[in-house]
C-alpha positions as CSV (number, residue, x, y, z in Angstrom):
1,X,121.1,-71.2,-18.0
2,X,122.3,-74.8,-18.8
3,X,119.8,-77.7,-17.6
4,X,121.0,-81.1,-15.6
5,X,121.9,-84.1,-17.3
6,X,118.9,-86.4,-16.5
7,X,116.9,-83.8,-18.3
8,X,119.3,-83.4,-21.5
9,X,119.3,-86.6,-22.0
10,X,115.8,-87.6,-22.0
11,X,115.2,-84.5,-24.1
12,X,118.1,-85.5,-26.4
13,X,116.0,-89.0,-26.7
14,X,112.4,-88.1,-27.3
15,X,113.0,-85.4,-29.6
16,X,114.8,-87.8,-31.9
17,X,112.1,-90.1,-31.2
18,X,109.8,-87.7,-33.1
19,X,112.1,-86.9,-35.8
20,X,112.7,-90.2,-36.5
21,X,109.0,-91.3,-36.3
22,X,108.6,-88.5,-38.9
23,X,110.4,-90.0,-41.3
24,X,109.0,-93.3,-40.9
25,X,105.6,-91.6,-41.3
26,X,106.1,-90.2,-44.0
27,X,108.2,-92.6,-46.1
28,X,105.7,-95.0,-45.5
29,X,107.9,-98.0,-43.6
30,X,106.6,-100.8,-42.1
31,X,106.3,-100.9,-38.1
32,X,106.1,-103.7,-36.1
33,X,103.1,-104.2,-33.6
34,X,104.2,-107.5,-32.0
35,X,104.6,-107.7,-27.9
36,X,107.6,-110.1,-28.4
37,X,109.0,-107.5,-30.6
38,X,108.7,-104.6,-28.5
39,X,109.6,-106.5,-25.2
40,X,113.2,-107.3,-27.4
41,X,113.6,-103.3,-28.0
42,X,112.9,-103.1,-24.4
43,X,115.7,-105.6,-23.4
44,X,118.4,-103.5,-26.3
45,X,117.4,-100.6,-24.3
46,X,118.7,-101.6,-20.9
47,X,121.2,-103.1,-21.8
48,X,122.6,-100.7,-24.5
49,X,121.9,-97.8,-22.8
50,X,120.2,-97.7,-19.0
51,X,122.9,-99.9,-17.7
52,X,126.2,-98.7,-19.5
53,X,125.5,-95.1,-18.8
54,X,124.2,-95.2,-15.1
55,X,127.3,-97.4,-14.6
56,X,129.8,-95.2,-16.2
57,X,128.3,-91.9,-14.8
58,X,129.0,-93.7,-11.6
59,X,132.3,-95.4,-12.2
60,X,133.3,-91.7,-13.3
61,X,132.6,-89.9,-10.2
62,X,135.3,-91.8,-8.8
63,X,138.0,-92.3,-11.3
64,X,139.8,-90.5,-13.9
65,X,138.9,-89.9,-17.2
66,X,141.8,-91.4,-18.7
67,X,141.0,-94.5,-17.0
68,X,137.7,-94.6,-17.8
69,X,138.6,-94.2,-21.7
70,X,141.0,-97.4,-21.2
71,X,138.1,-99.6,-19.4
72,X,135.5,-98.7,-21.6
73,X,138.1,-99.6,-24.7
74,X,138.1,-103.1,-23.4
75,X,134.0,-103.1,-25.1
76,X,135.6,-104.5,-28.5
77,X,137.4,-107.2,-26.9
78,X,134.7,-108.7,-24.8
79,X,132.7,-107.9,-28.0
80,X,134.9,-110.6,-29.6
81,X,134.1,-113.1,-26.5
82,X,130.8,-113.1,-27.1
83,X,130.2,-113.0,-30.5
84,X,132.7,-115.7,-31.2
85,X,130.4,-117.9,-28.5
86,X,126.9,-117.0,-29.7
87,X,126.8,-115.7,-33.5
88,X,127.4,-118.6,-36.2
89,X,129.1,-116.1,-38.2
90,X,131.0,-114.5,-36.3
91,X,133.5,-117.0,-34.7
92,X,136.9,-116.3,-32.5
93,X,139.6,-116.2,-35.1
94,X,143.1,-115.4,-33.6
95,X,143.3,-112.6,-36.4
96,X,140.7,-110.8,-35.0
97,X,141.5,-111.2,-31.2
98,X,145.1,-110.2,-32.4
99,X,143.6,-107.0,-34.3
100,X,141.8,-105.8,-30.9
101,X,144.4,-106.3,-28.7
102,X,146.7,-103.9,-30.9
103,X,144.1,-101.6,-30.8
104,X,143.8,-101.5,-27.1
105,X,147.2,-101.0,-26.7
106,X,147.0,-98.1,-29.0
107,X,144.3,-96.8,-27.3
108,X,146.7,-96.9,-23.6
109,X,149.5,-95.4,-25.6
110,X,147.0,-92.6,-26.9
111,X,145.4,-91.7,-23.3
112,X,148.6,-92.2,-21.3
113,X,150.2,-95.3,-19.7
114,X,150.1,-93.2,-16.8
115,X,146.2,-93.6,-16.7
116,X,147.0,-97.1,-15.5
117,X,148.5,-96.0,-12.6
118,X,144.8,-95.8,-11.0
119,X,144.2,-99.3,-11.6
120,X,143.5,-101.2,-8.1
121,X,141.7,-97.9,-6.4
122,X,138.1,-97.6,-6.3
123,X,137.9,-101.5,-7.4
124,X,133.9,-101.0,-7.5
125,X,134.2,-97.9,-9.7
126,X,136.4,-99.5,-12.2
127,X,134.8,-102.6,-12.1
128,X,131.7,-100.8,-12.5
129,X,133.0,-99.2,-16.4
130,X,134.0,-102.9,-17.0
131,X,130.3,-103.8,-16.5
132,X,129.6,-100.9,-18.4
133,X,132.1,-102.1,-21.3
134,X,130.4,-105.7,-20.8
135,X,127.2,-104.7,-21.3
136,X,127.8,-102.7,-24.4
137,X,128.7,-106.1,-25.8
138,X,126.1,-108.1,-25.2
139,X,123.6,-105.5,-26.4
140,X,125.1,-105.3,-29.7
141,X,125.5,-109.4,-29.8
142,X,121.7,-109.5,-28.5
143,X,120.9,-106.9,-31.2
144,X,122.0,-109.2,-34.4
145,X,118.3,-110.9,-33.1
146,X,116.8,-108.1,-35.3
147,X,118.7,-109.3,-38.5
148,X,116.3,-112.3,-38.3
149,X,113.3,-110.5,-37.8
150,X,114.5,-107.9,-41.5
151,X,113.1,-104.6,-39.4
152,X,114.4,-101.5,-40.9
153,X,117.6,-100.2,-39.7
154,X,115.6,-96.7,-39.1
155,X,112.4,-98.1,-37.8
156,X,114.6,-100.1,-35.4
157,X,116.2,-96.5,-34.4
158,X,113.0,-95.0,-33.8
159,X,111.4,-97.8,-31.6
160,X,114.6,-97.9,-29.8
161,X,114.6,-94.0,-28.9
162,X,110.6,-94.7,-28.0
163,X,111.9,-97.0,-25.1
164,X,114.8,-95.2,-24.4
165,X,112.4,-91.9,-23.7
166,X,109.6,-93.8,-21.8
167,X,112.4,-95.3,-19.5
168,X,113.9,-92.3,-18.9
169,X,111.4,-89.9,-18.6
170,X,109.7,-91.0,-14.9
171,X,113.5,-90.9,-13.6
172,X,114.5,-87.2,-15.3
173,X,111.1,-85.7,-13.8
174,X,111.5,-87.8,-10.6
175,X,115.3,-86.1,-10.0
176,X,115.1,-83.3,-12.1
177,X,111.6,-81.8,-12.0
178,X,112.2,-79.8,-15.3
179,X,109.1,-78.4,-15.3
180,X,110.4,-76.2,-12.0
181,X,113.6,-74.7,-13.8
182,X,114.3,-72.0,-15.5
183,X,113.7,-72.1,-19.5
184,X,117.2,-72.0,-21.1
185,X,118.5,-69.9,-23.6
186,X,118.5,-70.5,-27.6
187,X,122.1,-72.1,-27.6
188,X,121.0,-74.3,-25.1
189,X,118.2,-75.4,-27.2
190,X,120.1,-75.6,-30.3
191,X,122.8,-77.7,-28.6
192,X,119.8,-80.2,-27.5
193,X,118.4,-80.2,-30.9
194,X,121.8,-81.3,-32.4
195,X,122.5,-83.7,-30.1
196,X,119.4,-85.3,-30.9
197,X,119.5,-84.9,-34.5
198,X,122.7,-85.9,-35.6
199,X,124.5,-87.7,-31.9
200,X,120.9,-89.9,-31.5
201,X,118.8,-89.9,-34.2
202,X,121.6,-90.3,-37.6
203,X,123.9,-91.6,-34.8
204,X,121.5,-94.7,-34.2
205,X,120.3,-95.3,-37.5
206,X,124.0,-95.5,-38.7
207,X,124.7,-97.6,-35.6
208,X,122.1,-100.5,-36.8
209,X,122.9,-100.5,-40.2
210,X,126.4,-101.4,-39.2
211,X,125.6,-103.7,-36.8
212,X,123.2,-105.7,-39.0
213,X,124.9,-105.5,-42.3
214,X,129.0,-105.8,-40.8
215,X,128.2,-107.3,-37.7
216,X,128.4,-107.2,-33.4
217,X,132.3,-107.5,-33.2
218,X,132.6,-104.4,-35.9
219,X,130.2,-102.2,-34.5
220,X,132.1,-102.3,-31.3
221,X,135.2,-101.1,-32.6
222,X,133.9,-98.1,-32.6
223,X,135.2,-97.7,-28.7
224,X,138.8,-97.7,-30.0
225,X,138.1,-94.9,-32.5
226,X,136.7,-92.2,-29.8
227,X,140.1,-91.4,-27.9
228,X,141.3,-90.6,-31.8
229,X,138.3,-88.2,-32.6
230,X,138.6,-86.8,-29.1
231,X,142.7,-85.8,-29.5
232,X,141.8,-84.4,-33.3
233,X,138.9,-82.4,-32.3
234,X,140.9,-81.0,-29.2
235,X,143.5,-80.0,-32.2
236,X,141.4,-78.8,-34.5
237,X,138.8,-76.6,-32.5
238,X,140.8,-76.3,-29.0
239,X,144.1,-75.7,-30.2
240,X,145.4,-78.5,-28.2
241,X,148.9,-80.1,-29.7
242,X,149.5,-83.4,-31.2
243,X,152.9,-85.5,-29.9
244,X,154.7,-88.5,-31.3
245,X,152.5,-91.1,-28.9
246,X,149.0,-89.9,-30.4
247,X,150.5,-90.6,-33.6
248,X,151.8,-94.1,-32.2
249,X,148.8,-94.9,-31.0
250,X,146.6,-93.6,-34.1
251,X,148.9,-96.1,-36.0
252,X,148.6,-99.3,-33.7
253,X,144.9,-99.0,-33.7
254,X,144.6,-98.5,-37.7
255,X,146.8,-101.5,-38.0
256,X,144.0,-103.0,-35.1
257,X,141.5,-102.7,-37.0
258,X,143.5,-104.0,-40.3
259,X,143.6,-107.2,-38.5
260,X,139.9,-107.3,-36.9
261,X,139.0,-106.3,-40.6
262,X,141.3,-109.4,-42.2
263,X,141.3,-108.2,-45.9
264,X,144.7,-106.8,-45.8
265,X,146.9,-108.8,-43.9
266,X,144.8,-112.0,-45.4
267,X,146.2,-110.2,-49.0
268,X,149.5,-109.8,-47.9
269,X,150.0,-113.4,-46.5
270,X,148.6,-114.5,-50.3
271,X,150.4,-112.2,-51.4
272,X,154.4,-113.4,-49.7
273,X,153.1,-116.8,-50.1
274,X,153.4,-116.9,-53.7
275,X,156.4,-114.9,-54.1
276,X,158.3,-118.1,-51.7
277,X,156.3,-120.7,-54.0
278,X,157.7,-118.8,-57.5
């Protein structure tokens, strides 16, 4: 017996909230205690994760999958947009607004052009995975804010999961009324305890180390690697096959994120311009 999603996901949440409240424990790292501070993990919270996931649970329902992939691929471009207009260091270059329009071509060739062909239907669903993709930005623009204030990447995670599972908890018992379903079996359990291990708890800690030591517009290409690890996985574990356009589209987002990255192609350009000076 499986259990519904409201309740997964909270449970996903607060159990890496403990986990990760262990370890700050016991390795003895500062936590903050100011309201301004925990109002800002509050903010991160909707923004980064109430918002984008009601939104593309919605938006789902009522498109296709492929689609959805492609919308929520725009996240690095407006990720661009906004950190070119608000972070100092992190200003529009046309290098990296090249890079991630590569990428999100490679990621249309990956899914299928064909997933376009649903573009125009359901307007409010697809706008709705754009708002999703939108807000994704913004949170990790807005999260940069913690950079200033030199919190722990994992103490960070572990306040963030707090609000995450206080949020969600009146709305999983409100819909889901766990407490009235049938206790699930041991793989279930083990499934939830991964996910929250490794998907929440590692899975934020990593995300914030990235995002205060690379940056907001790095972090976010992240959204054009997940149609890759989705086609290998299928591969590997489903048996699923690999054609010439996965390939394609593997290569135009490496070559993407080349650009958005800049150390390559600015090495190359060095590199030809002294070969037409000798």
């Amino acid at each position: 017996m499986g259990l519904p999603p409201l309740t997964v996901v909270f449970l996903r949440v607060s159990l890496a909230c403990v986990a990760l409240w262990i370890f700050v424990i016991v390795t003895g790292r500062k936590i903050p205690l100011g309201i301004d501070v925990w109002l800002a993990f509050f903010i991160m919270d909707v923004i980064n994760n109430v918002i984008p996931f009601f939104l593309i649970a919605w938006g789902q329902t009522h498109i296709a999958s492929g689609l959805t992939s492609i919308l929520n691929a725009t996240t690095p471009l407006f990720g661009v947009l906004f950190a070119g207009a608000l972070l100092a260091d992190e200003r529009i270059t046309a290098m990296k607004l090249t890079g991630v329009i590569i990428g999100f071509i490679g990621v249309i060739v990956m899914v299928g052009p064909s997933a376009l062909g649903g573009i125009g239907n359901d307007l409010w669903a697809q706008l709705a995975v754009l708002g999703a993709s939108v807000s994704y930005a913004i949170a990790s623009v807005y999260g940069r804010l913690y950079k200033a204030r030199h919190i722990d990447p994992i103490v960070i995670s572990a306040c963030q999961v707090t609000m995450s599972s206080l949020v969600l908890a009146p709305i999983a018992f409100y819909f889901d009324n766990p407490f009235s379903l049938p206790v699930p079996g041991i793989k279930v359990w083990l499934s939830i305890f991964a996910l929250a291990i490794f998907s929440t708890a590692i899975g934020y800690v990593l995300f914030f180390r990235i995002l205060l030591s690379a940056g907001a517009t790095n972090v976010m290409l992240v959204a054009l690697l997940i149609p890759v690890t989705s086609i290998l996985l299928g591969y590997f574990f489903l048996g699923e096959s690999l054609q010439f356009v996965h390939f394609l589209g593997m290569a135009l987002i490496g070559l993407g994120l080349s650009a958005v990255d800049g150390r390559i192609w600015r090495t190359v350009t060095r590199a030809s311009g002294e070969v037409r000076i000798k």
